[in-house]
N, C-alpha and C positions, 0 to 999 in steps of 0.2 A: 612893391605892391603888397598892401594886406592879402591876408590870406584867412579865410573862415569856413570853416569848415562842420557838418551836419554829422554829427556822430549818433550812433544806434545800436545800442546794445539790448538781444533777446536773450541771451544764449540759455537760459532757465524758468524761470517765475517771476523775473523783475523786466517790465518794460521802461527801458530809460530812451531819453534823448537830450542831447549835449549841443550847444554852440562854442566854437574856438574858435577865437580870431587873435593870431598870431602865439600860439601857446597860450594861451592866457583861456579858462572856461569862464563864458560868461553867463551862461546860462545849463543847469543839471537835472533834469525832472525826471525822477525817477517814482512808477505805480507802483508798488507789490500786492500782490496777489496774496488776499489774506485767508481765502478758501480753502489751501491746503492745510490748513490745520485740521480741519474737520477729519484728513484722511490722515493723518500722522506724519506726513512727509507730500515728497513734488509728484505730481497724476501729471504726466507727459500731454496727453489727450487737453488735458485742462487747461493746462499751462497755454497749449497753442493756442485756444479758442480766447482765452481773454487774451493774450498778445495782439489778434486780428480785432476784436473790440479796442482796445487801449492804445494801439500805435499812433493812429491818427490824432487824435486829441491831446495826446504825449509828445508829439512833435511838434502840434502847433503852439504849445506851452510854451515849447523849449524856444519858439522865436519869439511870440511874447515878451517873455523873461528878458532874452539877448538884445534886443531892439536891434538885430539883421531880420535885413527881407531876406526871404526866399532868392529873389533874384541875385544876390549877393553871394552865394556859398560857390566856393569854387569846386569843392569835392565833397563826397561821401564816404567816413568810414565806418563800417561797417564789423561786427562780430561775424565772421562764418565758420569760427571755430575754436575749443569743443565746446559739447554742451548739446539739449538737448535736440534730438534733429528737426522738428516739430518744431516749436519755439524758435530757433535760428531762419526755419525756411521764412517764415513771418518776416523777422526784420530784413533778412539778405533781400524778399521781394519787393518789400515797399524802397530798400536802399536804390534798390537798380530800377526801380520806375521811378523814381525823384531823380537820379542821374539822367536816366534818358530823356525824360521832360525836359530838364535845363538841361543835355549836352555837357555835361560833367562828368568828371573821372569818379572812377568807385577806387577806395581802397581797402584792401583787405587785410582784418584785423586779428591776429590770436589772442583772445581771452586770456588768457594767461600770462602774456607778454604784459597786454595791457594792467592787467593787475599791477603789476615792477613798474610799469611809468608812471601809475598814480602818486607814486615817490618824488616825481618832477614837479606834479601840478604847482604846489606852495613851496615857499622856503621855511625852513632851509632845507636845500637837497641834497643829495648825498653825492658825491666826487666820483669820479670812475676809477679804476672798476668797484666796484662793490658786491655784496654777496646780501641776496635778497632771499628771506624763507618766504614763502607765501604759502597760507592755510585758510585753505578752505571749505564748506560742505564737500566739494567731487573732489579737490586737490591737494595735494602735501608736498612740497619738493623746495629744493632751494637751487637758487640760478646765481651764475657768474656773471656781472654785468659789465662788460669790456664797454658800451657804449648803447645807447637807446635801438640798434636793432643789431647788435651783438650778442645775443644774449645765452648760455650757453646752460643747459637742464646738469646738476652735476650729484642729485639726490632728489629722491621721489618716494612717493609709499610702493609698497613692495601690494598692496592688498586694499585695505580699506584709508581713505581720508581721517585723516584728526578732526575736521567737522562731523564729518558721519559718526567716528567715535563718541564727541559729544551727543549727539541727537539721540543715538542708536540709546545710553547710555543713561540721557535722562527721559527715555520713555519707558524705558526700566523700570523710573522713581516714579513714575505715574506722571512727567509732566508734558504739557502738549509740546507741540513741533513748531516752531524752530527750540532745540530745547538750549543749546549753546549760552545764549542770554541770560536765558531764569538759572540757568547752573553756578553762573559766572554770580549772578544779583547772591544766591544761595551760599553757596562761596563765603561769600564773605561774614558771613554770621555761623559759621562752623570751622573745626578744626580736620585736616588731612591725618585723622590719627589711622583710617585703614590704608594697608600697604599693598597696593598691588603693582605686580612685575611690568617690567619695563625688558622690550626685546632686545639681546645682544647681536648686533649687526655689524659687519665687517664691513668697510666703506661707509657713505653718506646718507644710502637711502632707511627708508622709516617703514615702521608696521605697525598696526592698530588691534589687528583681527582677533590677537591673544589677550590683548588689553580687554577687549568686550567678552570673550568669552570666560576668563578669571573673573570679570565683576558680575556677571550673569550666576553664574555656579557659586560667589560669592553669598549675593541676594537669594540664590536656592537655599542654599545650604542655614543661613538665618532664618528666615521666612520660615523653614521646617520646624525649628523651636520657638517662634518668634514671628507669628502672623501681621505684628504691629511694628515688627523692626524698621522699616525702610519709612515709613511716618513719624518713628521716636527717632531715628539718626538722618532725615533729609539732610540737613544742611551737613553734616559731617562726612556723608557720601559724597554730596555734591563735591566740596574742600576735598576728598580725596581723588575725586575721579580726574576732579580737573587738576589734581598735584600730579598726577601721573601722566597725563596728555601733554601735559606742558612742559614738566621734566625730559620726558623724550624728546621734544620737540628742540629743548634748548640744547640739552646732549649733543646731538648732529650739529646744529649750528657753531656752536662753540668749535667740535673739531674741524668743519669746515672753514672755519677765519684761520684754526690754526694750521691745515694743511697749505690753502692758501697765502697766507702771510697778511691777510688782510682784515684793518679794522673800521673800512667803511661798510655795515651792516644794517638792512634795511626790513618791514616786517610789510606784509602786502597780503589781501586776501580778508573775505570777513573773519576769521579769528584771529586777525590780527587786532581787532578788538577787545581782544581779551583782557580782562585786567590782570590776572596771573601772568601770563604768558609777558605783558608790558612791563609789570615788577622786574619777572625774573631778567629781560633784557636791560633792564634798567642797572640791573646788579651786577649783569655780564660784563657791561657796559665798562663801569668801573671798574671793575676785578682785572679786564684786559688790555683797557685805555681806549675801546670801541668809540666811535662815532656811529651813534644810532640816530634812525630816524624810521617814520610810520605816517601813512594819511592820516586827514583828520575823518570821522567815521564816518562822512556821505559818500568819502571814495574808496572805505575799506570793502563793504558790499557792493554786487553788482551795478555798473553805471555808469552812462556815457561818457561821461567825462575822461573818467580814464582810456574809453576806446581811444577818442578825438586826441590823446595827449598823443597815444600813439601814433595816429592818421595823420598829426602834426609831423614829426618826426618822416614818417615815410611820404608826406609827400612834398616833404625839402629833399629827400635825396630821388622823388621821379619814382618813386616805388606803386607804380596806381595798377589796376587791373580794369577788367573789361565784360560785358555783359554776359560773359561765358561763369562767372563765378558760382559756385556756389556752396551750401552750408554742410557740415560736416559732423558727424559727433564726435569724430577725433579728429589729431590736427594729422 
């Protein structure tokens, strides 16, 4: 029996919706919310109120797109966790009044899980187990992946996210919000010649917190002699900030493949985008005999697709849930 399935992901400022029939997405529509740049970062309040405008018209794209009816989707899955609780309630509601209309099962999806299946969507995919970093705006940690709902948390940030770091770091330089992108573009037309510390941590997990405040009291300490410094050195801050995000970032990884013994190595998450960070895996890669792999970048940021990869997976093995669900800021 095919099997297709209505995936929906709120869980922040992006309203997506996904069609899957049989593992395979056939359709991805993903809105973003481009309002919050005006406030420098995500307004919770905000976020919900265009998700309640944008769902609907976001979903019926998504069958559109798919060429399944409605009548067709055997399940629902759904993001109910983490992520904003506002924004989650939105999708979790409209998930579980579309189940109940058609008498279909709801499945319940962890954000973060789903991030690591977006590895599965295309080929080539990565073999099990593998070790997947996933970086994002709210999240940093890297997982053991024994099999699609195996999945085992084995480093995490201890404080702030390596997306926040970026953001937090180019509104520093004066650029808007999302700043990750313009740092990454900046990047590449300067040199990483300032050095800033990288945290020494025992085990897997990651920290940022030190990182922003060295380049804060960095930028103080110029700016005192040098009003114009941070406009004459942009792109060279940029090149450093993100040498340093990303050096740490690959630090853990690396010693994670080597505690584990393992060279199936997967990148998940919007900074997984990154071009540094892709280099440096690139080089890892080779240096260690890794088999790397990454989405391609509709599935590195938030989006159905990757929910439904998931929803796929859980509801081959019977994994569904029921009208009691609901959305969470943490899992």
């Amino acid at each position: 029996m095919s099997i297709s399935i209505l995936a929906i992901e709120s869980s922040c400022d992006d309203t997506s919706a996904a069609i899957i029939n049989d593992g395979r997405v056939l359709s991805n529509v993903v809105s973003s919310q481009i309002q919050h740049a005006d406030y420098g970062g995500v307004v919770p309040e905000v976020a919900s109120r265009a998700h309640i405008e944008l769902i609907v018209p976001v979903v019926e794209q998504a069958f559109q797109k798919s060429g399944i009816s409605p009548d067709d989707i055997n399940a629902v899955a759904i993001t109910c966790a983490p992520g904003l609780l506002g924004s989650l309630h939105v999708g979790v509601s409209f998930a579980k009044a579309f189940a109940l209309a058609k008498n279909i099962p709801l499945i319940r999806v962890n954000h973060m899980d789903a991030h690591i299946m977006a590895n599965l969507i295309d080929e080539p995919r990565p073999s099990f187990p593998f070790l997947c970093l996933t970086v994002s705006g709210g999240h940093t940690q890297i997982s053991l992946v024994q099999g699609p709902l195996d999945i085992e948390i084995v480093g995490r940030t201890l404080d702030d996210a390596a997306g926040e770091a970026f953001d937090k770091g180019g509104k520093m330089l004066g650029l808007p919000y999302p700043s990750g992108p313009l740092i990454d573009r900046l990047a590449k037309e300067g040199n990483a010649r300032f050095q800033f510390p990288s945290p020494q941590i025992e085990g897997l997990d990651f920290s940022f917190s030190g990182l922003k405040t060295s380049f804060l009291y960095f930028l103080r300490d110029q700016l005192a002699t040098n009003p114009h410094f941070i406009e004459e050195n942009k792109n060279d801050l940029s090149a450093s900030l993100q040498e340093a995000i990303t050096e740490s970032l690959m630090s853990q990884l690396i010693k994670a493949a080597h505690h584990f013994q393992i060279k199936e190595i997967a990148l998940a998450g919007g900074v997984a985008a990154n071009s540094r960070l892709r280099t440096k895996l690139a080089d890892a890669a080779a240096k260690h005999g890794w088999n790397t792999y990454y989405p391609v970048l509709q599935y590195c940021t938030d989006n159905a697709g990757m929910i439904g990869m998931q929803g796929y997976y859980q509801y081959l093995a019977g994994n569904f849930a029921d009208q009691s669900i609901e959305a969470s800021a943490r899992v």
